[in-house]
DRENZA-842070 format. One record per residue (C-alpha): residue number from 1; x, y, z. Coordinates in steps of 0.02 Angstrom, whole numbers, plus 50000, padded with zeros to 5 digits. Example, Ala and Ser with C-alpha at 12.3 -4.5 7.8 and 13.67 -1.06 7.14 Angstrom:
<pts>
PT    i      x      y      z
PT    1  50615  49775  50390
PT    2  50684  49947  50357
</pts>
This chain:
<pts>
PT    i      x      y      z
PT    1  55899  52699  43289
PT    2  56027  52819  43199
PT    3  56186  52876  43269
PT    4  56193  53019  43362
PT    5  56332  53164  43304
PT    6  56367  53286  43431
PT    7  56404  53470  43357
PT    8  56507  53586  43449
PT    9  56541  53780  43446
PT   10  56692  53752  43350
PT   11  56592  53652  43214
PT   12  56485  53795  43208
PT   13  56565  53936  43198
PT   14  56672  53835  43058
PT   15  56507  53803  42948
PT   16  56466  54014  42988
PT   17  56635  54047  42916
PT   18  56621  53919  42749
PT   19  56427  54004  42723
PT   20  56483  54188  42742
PT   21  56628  54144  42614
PT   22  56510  54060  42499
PT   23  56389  54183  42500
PT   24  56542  54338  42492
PT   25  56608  54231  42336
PT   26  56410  54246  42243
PT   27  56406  54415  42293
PT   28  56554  54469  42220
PT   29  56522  54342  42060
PT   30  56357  54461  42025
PT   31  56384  54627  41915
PT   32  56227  54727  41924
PT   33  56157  54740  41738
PT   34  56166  54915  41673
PT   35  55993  54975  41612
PT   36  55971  54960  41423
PT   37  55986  55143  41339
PT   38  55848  55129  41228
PT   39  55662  55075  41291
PT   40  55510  55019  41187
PT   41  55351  55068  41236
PT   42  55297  54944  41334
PT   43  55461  54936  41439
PT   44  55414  55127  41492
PT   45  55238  55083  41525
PT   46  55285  54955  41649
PT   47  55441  55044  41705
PT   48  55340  55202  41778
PT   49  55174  55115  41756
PT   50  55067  55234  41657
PT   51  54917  55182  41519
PT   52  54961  55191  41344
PT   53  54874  55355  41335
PT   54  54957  55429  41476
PT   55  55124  55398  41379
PT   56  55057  55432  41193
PT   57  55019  55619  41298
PT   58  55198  55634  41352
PT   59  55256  55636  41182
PT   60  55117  55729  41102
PT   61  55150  55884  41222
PT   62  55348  55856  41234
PT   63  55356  55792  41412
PT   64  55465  55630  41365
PT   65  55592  55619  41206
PT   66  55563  55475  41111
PT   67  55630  55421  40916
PT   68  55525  55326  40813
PT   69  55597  55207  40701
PT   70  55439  55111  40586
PT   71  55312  55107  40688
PT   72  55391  55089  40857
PT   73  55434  55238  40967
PT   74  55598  55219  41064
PT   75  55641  55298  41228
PT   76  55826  55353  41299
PT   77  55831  55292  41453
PT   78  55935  55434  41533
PT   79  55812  55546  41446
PT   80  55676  55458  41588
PT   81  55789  55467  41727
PT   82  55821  55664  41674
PT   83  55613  55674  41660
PT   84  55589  55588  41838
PT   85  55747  55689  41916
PT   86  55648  55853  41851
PT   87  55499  55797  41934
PT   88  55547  55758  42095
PT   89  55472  55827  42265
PT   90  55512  55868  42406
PT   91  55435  55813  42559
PT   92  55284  55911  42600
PT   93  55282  55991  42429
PT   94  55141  55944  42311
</pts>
């Protein structure tokens, strides 16, 4: 049979201490990432989760500002947050 170890409130509001300061330290170790400025295509399509013809519409008509550089169409992401800022409603307003 093992040996018994008897904990007592002291131990354990000593190991509460050493995890909140552990976990305080990680916290403060992690930056939040800024978003990236520009988007491709298929970062905006998952981002608000529309269909690539649902986004191939919001540039046609104007709705979202993209640049195209080749064949790939970039999107400013501040130009999205602008769009869905625009857009928002207000409870009980449809």
């Amino acid at each position: 049979m093992g040996v018994v170890e008897i904990v007592t409130k002291d131990d354990l509001a000593n190991f509460k201490k050493e995890l909140l300061q552990e976990i305080e330290a990680m916290l403060s170790r992690h930056t939040p990432e800024e978003p990236k400025r520009w988007l491709k295509t298929y970062e905006v399509k998952k981002m608000l989760g529309l269909s690539a013809g649902t986004l191939q519409t919001m540039r046609n008509n104007g709705t979202l500002k993209f640049s195209m550089i080749g064949n790939l169409a970039y999107y400013d992401y501040s130009d999205i947050a602008e769009l869905m800022e625009k857009r928002r409603i207000s409870k009980g307003r449809l």
